[in-house]
N, CA, C and O atoms as a Tripos MOL2 file, in Angstrom:
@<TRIPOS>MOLECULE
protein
  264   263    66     0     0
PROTEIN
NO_CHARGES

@<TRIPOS>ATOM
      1 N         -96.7580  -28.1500  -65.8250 N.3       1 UNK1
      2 CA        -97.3750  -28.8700  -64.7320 C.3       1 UNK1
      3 C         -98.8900  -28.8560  -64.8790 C.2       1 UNK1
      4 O         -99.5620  -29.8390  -64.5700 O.2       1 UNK1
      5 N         -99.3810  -27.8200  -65.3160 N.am      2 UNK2
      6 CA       -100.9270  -27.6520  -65.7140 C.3       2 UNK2
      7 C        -101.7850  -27.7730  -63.9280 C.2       2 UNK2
      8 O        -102.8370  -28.3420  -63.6360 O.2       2 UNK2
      9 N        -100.9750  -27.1200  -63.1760 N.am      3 UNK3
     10 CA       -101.6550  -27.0550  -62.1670 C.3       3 UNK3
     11 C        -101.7630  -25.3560  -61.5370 C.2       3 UNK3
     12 O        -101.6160  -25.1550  -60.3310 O.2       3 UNK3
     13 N        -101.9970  -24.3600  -62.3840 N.am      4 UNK4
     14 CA       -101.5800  -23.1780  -61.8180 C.3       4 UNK4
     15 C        -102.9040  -22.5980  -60.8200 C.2       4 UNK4
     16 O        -102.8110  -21.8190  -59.8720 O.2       4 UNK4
     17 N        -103.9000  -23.1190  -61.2610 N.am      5 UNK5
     18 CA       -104.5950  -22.4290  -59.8750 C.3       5 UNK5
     19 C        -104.5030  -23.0270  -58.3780 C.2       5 UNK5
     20 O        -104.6570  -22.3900  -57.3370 O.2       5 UNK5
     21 N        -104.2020  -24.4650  -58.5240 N.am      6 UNK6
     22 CA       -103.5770  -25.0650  -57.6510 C.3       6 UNK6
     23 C        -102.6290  -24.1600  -56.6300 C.2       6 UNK6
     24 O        -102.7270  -23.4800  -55.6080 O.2       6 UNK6
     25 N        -101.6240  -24.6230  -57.6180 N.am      7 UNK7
     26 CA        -99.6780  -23.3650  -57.1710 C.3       7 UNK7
     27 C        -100.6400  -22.1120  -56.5720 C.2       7 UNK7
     28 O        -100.6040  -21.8160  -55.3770 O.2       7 UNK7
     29 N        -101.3250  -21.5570  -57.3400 N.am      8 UNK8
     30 CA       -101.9080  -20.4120  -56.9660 C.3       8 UNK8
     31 C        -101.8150  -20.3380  -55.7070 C.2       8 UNK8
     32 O        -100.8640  -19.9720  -55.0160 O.2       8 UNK8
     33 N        -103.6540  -20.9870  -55.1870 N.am      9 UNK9
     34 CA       -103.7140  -20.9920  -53.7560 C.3       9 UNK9
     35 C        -102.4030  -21.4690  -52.7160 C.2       9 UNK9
     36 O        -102.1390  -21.0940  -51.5740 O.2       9 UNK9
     37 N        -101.7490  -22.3950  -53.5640 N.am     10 UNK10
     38 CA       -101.0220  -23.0610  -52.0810 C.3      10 UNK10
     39 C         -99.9510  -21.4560  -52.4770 C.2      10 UNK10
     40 O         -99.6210  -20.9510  -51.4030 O.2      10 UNK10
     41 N         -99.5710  -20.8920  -53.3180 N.am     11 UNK11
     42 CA        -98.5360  -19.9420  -53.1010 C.3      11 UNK11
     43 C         -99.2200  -19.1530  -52.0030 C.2      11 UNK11
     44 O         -98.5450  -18.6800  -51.0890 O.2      11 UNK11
     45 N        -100.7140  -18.9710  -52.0630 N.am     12 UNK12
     46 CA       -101.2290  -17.8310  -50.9890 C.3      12 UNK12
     47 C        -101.7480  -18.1160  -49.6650 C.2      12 UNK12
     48 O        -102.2150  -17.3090  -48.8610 O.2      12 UNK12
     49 N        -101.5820  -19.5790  -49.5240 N.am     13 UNK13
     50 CA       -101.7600  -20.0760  -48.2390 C.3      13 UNK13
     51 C        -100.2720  -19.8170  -47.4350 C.2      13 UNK13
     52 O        -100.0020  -19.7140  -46.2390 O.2      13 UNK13
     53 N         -99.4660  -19.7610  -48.6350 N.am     14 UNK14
     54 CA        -98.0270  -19.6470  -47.8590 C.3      14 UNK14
     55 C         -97.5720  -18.2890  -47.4830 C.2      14 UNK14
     56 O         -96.9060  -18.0150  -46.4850 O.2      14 UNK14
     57 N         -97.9590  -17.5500  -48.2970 N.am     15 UNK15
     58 CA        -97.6320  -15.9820  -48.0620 C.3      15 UNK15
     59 C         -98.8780  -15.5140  -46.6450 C.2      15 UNK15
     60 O         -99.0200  -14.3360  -46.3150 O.2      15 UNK15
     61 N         -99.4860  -16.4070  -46.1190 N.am     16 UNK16
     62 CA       -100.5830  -16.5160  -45.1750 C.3      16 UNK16
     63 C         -99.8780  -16.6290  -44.0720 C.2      16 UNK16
     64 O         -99.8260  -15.8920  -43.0860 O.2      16 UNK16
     65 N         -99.1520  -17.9580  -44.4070 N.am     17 UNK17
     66 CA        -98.3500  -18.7880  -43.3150 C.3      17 UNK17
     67 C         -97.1530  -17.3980  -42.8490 C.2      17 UNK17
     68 O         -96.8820  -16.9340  -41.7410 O.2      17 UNK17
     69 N         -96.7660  -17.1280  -43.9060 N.am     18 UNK18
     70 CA        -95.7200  -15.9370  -43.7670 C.3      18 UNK18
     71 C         -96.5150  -14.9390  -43.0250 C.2      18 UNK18
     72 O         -95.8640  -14.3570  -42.1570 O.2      18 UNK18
     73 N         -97.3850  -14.6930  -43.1040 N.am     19 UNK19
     74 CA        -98.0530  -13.2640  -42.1750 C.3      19 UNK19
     75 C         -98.7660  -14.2470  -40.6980 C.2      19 UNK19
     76 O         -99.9970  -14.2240  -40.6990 O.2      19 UNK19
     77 N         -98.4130  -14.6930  -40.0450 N.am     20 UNK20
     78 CA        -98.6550  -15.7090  -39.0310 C.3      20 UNK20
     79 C        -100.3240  -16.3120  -38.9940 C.2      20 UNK20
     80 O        -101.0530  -16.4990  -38.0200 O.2      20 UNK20
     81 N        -100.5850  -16.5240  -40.4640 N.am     21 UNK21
     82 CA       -101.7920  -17.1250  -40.8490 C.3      21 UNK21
     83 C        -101.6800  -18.7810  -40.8310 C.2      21 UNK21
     84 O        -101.6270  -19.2950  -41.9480 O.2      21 UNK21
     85 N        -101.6330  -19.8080  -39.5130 N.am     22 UNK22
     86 CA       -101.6610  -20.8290  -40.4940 C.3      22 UNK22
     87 C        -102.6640  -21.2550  -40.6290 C.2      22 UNK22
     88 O        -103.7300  -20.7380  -40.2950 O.2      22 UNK22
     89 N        -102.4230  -22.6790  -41.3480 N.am     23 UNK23
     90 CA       -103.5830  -23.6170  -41.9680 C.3      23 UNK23
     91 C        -103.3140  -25.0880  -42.6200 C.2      23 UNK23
     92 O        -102.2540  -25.5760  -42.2280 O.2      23 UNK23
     93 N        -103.8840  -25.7100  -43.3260 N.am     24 UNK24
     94 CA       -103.5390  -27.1790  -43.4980 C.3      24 UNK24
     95 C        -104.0260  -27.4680  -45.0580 C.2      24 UNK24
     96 O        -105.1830  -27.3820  -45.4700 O.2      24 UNK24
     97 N        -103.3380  -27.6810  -45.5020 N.am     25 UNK25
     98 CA       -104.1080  -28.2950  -47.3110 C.3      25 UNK25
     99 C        -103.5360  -29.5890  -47.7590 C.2      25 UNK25
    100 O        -102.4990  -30.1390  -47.3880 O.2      25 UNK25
    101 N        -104.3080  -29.9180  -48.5220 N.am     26 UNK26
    102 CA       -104.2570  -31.3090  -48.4950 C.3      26 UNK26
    103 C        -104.4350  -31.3150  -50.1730 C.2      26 UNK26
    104 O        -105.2840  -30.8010  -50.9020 O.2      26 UNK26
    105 N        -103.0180  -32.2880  -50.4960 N.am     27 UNK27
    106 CA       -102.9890  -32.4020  -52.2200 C.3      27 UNK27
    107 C        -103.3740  -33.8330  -52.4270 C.2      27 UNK27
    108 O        -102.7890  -34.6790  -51.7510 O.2      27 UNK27
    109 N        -104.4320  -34.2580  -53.4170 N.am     28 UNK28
    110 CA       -105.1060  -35.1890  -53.5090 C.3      28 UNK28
    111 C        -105.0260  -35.5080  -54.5230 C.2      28 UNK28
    112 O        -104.6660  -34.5820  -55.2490 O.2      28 UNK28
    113 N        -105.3250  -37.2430  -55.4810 N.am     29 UNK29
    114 CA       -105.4690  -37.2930  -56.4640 C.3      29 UNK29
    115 C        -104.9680  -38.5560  -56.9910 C.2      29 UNK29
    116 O        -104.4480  -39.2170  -56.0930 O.2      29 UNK29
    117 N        -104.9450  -39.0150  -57.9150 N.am     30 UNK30
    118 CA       -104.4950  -40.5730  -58.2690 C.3      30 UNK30
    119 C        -103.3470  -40.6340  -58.6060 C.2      30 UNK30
    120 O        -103.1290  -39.5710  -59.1870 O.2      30 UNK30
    121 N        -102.1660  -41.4290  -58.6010 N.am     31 UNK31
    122 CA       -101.1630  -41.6970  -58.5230 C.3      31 UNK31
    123 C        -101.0980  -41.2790  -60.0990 C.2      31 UNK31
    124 O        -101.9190  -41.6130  -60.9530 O.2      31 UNK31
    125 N         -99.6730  -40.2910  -60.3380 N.am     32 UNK32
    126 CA        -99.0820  -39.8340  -61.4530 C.3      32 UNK32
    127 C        -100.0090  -38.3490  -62.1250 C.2      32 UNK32
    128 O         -99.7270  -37.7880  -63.1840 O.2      32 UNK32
    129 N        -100.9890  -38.0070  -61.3040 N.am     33 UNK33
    130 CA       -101.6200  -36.3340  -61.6610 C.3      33 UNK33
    131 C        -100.5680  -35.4640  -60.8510 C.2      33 UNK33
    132 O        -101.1090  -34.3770  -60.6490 O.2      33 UNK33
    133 N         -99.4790  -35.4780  -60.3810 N.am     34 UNK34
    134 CA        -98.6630  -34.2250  -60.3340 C.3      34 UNK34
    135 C         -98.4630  -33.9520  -58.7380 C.2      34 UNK34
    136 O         -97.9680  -32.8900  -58.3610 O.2      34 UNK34
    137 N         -98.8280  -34.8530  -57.9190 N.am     35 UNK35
    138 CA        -99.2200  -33.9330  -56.5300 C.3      35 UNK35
    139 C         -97.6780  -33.8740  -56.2190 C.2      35 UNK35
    140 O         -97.4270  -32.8130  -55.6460 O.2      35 UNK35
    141 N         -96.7100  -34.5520  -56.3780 N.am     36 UNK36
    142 CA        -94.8620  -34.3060  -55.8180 C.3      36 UNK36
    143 C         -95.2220  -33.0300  -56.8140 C.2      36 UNK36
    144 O         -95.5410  -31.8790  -56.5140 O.2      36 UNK36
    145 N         -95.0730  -33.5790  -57.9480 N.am     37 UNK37
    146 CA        -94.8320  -31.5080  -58.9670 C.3      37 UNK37
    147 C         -95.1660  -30.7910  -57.7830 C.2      37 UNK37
    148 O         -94.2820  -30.2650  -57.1060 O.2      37 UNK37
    149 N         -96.8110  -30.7060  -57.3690 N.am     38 UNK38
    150 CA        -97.0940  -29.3250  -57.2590 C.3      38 UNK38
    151 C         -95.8940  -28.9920  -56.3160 C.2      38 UNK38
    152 O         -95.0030  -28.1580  -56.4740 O.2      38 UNK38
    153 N         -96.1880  -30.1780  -54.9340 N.am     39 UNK39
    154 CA        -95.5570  -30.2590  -53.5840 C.3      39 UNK39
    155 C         -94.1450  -29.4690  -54.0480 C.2      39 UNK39
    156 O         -93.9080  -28.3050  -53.7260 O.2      39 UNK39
    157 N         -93.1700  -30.3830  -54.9340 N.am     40 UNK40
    158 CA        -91.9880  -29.3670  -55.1230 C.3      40 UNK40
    159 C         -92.0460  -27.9740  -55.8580 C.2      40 UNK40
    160 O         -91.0240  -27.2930  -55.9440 O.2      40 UNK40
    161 N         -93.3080  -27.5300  -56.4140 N.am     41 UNK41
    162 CA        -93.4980  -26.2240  -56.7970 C.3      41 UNK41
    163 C         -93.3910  -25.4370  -55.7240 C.2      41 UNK41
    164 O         -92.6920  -24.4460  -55.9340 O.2      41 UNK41
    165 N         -93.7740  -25.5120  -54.7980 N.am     42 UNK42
    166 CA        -94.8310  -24.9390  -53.2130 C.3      42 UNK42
    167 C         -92.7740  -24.2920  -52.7770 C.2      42 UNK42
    168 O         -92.1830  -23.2220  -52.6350 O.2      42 UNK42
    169 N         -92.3780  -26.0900  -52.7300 N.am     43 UNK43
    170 CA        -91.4920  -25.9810  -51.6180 C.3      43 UNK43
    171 C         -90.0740  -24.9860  -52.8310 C.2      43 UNK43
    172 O         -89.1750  -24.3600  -52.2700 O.2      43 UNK43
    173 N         -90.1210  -25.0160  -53.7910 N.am     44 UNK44
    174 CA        -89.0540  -24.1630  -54.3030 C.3      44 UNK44
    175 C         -89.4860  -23.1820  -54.6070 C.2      44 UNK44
    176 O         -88.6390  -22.7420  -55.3840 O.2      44 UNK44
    177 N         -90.5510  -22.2130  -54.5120 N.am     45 UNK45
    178 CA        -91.0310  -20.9540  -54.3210 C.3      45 UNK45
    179 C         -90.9990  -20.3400  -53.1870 C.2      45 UNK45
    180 O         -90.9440  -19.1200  -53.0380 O.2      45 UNK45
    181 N         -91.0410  -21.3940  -52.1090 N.am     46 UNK46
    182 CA        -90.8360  -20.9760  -50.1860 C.3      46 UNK46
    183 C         -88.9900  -20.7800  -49.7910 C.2      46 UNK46
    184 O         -88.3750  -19.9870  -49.0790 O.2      46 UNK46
    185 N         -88.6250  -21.8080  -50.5650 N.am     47 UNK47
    186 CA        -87.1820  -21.7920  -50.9440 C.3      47 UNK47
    187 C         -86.3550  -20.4370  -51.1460 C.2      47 UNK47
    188 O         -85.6340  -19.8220  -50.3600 O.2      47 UNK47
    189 N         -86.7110  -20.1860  -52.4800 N.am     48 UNK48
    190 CA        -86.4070  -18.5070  -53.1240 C.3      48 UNK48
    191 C         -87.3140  -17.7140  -52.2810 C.2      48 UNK48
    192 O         -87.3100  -16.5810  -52.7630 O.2      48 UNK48
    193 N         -88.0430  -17.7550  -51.3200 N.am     49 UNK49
    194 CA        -88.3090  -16.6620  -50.3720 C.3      49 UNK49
    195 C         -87.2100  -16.3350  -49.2810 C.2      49 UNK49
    196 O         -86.9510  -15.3410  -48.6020 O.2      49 UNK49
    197 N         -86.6380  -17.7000  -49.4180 N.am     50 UNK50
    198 CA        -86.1240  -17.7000  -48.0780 C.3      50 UNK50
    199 C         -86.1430  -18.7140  -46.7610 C.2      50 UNK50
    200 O         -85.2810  -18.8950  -45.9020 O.2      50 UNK50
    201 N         -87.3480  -19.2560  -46.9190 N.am     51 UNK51
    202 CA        -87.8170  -20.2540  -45.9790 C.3      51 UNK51
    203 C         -86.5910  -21.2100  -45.9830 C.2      51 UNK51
    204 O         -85.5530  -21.2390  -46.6430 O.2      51 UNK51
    205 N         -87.1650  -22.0630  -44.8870 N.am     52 UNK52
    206 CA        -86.6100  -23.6160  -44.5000 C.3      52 UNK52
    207 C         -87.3660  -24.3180  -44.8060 C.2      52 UNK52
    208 O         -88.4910  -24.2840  -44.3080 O.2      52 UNK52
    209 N         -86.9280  -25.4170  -45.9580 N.am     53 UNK53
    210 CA        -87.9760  -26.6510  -46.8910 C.3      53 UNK53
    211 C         -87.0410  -27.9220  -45.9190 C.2      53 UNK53
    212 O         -85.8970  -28.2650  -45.6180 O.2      53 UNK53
    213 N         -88.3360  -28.2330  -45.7490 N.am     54 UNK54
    214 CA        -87.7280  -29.7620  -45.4350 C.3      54 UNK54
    215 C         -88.9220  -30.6900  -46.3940 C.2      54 UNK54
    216 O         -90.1360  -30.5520  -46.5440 O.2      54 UNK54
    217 N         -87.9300  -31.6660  -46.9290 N.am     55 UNK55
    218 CA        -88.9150  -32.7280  -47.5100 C.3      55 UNK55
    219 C         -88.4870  -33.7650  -46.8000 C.2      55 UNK55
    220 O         -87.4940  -33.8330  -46.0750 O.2      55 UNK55
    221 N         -89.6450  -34.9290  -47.1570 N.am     56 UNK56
    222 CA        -89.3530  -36.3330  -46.0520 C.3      56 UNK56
    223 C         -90.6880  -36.9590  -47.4200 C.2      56 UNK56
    224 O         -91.4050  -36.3200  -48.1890 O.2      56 UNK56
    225 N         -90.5190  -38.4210  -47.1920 N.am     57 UNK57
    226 CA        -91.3750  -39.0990  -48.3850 C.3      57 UNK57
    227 C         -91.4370  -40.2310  -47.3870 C.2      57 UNK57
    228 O         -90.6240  -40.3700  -46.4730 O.2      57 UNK57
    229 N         -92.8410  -41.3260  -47.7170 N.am     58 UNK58
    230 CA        -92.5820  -42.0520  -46.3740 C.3      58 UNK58
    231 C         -92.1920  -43.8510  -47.6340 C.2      58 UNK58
    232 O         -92.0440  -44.0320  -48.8430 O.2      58 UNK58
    233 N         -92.1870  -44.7110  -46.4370 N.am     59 UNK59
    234 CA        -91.8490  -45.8400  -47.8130 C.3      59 UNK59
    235 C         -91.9420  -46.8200  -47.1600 C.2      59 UNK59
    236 O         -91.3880  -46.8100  -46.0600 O.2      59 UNK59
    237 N         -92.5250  -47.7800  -47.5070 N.am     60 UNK60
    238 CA        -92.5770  -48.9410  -46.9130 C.3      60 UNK60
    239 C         -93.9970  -49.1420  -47.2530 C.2      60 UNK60
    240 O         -94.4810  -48.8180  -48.3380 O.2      60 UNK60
    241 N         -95.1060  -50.0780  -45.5990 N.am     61 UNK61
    242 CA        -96.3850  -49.8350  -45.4870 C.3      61 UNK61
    243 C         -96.5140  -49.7660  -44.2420 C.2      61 UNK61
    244 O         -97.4910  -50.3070  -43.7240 O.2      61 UNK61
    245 N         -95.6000  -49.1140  -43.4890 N.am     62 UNK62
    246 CA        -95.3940  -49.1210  -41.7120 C.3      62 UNK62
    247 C         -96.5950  -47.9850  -41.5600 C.2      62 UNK62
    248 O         -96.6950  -47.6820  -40.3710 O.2      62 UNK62
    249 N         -97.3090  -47.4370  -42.1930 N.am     63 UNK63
    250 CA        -98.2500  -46.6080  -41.6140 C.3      63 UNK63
    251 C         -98.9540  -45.9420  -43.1000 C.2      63 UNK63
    252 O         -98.2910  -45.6480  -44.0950 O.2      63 UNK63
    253 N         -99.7850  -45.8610  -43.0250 N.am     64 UNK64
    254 CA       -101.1570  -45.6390  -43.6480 C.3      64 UNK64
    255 C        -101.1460  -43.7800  -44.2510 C.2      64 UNK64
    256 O        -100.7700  -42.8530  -43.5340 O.2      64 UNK64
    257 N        -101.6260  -43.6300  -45.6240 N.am     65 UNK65
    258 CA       -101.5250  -42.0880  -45.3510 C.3      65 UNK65
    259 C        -102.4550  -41.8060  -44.9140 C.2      65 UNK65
    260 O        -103.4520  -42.4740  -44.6420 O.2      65 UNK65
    261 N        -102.1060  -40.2250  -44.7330 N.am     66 UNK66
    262 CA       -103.0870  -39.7030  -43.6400 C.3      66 UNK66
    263 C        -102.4350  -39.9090  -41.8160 C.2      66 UNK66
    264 O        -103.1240  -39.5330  -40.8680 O.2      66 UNK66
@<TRIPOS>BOND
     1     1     2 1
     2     2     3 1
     3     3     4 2
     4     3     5 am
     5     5     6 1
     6     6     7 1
     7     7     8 2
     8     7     9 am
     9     9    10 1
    10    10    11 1
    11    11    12 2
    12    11    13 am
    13    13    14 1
    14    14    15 1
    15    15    16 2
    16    15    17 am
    17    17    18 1
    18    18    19 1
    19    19    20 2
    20    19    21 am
    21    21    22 1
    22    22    23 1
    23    23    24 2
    24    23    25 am
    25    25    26 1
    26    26    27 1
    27    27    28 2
    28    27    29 am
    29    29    30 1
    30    30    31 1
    31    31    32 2
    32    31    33 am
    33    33    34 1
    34    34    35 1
    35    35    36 2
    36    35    37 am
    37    37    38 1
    38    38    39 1
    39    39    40 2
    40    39    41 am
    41    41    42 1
    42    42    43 1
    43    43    44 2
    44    43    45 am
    45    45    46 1
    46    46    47 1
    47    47    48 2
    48    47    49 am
    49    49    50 1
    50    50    51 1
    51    51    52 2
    52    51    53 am
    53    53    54 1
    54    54    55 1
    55    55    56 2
    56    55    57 am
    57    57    58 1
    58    58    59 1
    59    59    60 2
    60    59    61 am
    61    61    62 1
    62    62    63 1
    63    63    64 2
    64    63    65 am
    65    65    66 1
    66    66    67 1
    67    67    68 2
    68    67    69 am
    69    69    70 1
    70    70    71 1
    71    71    72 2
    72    71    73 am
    73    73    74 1
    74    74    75 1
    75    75    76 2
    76    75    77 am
    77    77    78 1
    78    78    79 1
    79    79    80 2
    80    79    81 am
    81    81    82 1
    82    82    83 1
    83    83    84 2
    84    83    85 am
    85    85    86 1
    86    86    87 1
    87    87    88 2
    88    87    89 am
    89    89    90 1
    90    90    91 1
    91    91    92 2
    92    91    93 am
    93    93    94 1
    94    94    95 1
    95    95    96 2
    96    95    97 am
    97    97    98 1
    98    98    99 1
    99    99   100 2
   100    99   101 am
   101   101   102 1
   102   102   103 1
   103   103   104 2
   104   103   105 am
   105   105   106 1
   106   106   107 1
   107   107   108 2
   108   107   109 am
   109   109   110 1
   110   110   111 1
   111   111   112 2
   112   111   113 am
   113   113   114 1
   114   114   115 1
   115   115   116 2
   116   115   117 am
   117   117   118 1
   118   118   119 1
   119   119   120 2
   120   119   121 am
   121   121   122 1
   122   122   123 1
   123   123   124 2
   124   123   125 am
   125   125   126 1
   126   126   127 1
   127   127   128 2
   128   127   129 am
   129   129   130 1
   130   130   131 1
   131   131   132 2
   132   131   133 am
   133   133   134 1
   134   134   135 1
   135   135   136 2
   136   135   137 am
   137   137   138 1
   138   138   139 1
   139   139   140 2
   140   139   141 am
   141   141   142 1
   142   142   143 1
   143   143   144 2
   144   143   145 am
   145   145   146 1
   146   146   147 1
   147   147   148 2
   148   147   149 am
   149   149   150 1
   150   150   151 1
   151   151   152 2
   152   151   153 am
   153   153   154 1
   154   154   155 1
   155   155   156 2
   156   155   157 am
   157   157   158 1
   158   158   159 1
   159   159   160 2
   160   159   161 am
   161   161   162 1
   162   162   163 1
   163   163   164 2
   164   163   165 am
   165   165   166 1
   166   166   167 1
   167   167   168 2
   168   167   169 am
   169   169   170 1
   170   170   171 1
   171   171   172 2
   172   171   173 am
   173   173   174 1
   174   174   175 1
   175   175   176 2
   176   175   177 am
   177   177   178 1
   178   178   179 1
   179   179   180 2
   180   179   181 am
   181   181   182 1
   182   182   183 1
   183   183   184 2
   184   183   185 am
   185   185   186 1
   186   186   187 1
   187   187   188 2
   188   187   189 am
   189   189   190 1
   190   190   191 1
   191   191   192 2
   192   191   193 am
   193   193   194 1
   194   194   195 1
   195   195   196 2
   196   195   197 am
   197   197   198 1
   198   198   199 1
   199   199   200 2
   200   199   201 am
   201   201   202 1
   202   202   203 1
   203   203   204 2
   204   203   205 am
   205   205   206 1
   206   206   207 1
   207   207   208 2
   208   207   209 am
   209   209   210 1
   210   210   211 1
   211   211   212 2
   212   211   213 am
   213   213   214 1
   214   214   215 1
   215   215   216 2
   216   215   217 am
   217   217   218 1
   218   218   219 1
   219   219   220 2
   220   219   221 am
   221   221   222 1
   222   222   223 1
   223   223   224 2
   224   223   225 am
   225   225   226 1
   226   226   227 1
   227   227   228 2
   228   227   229 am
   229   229   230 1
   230   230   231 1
   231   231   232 2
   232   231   233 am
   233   233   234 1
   234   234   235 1
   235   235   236 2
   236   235   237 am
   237   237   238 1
   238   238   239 1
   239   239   240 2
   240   239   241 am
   241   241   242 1
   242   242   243 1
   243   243   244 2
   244   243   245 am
   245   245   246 1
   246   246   247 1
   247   247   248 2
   248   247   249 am
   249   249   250 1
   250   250   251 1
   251   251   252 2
   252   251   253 am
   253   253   254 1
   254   254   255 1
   255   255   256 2
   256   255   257 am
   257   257   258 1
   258   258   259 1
   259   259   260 2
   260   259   261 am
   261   261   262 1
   262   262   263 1
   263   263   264 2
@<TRIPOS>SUBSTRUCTURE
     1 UNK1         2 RESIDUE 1 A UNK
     2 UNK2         6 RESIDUE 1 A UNK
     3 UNK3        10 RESIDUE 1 A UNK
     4 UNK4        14 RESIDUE 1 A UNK
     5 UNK5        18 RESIDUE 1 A UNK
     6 UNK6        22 RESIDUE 1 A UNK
     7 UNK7        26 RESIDUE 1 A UNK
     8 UNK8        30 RESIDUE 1 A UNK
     9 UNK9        34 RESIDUE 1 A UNK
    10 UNK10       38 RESIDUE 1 A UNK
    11 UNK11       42 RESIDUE 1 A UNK
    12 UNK12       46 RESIDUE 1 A UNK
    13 UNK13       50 RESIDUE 1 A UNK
    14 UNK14       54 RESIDUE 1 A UNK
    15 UNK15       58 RESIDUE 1 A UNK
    16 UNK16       62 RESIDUE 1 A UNK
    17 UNK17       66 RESIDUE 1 A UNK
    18 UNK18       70 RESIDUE 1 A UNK
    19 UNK19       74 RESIDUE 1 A UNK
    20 UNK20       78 RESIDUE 1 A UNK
    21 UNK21       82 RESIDUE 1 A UNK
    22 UNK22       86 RESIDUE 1 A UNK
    23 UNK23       90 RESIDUE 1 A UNK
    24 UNK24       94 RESIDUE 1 A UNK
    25 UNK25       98 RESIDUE 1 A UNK
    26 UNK26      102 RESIDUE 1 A UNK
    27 UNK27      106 RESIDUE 1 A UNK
    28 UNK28      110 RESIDUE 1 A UNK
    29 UNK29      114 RESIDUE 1 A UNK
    30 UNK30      118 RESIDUE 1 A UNK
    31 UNK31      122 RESIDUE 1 A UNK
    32 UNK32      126 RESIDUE 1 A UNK
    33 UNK33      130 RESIDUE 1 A UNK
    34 UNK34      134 RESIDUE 1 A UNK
    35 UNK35      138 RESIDUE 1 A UNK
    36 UNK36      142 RESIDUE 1 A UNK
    37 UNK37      146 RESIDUE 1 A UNK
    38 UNK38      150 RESIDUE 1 A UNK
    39 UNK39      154 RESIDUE 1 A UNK
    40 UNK40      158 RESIDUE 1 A UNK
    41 UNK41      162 RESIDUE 1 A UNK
    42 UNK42      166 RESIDUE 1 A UNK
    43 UNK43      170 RESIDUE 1 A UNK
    44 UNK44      174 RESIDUE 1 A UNK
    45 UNK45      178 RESIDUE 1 A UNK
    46 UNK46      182 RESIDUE 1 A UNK
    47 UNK47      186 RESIDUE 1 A UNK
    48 UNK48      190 RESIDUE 1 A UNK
    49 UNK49      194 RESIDUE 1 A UNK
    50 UNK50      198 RESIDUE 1 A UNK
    51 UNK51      202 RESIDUE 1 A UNK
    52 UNK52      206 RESIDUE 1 A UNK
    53 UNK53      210 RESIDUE 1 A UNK
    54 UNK54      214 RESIDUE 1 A UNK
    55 UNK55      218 RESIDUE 1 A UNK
    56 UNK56      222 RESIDUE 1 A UNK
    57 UNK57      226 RESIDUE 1 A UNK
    58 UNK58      230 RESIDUE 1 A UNK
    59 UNK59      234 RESIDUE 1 A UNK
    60 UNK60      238 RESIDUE 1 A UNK
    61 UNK61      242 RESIDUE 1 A UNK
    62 UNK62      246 RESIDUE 1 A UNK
    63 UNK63      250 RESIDUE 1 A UNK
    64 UNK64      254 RESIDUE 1 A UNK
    65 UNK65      258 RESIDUE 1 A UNK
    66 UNK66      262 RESIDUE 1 A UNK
């Protein structure tokens, strides 16, 4: 994936979230640099913790990202 300091932080924003730290991050970047990778890195490491992953993808142009 070539994104490990990335994974990094978001792994430690999550182990944050896990100690009742939250917060908000935001994966950025031009279409085809990896941001689903990382996103499903995040969410199958929260996974094998244990967590509840929900994914949702949006589709259409009924609303704007962000």
């Amino acid at each position: 994936m070539g994104r490990v300091r990335e994974l990094r932080e978001l792994r430690d924003a999550y182990a944050g979230a896990r100690a009742g730290h939250g917060g908000t991050h935001l994966v950025l970047g031009e279409p085809g640099v990896g941001k689903t990778r990382l996103a499903a890195a995040l969410a199958e490491h929260a996974a094998a913790d244990g967590a509840t992953v929900v994914w949702t993808r949006g589709w259409g142009r009924a609303a704007p990202a962000y």
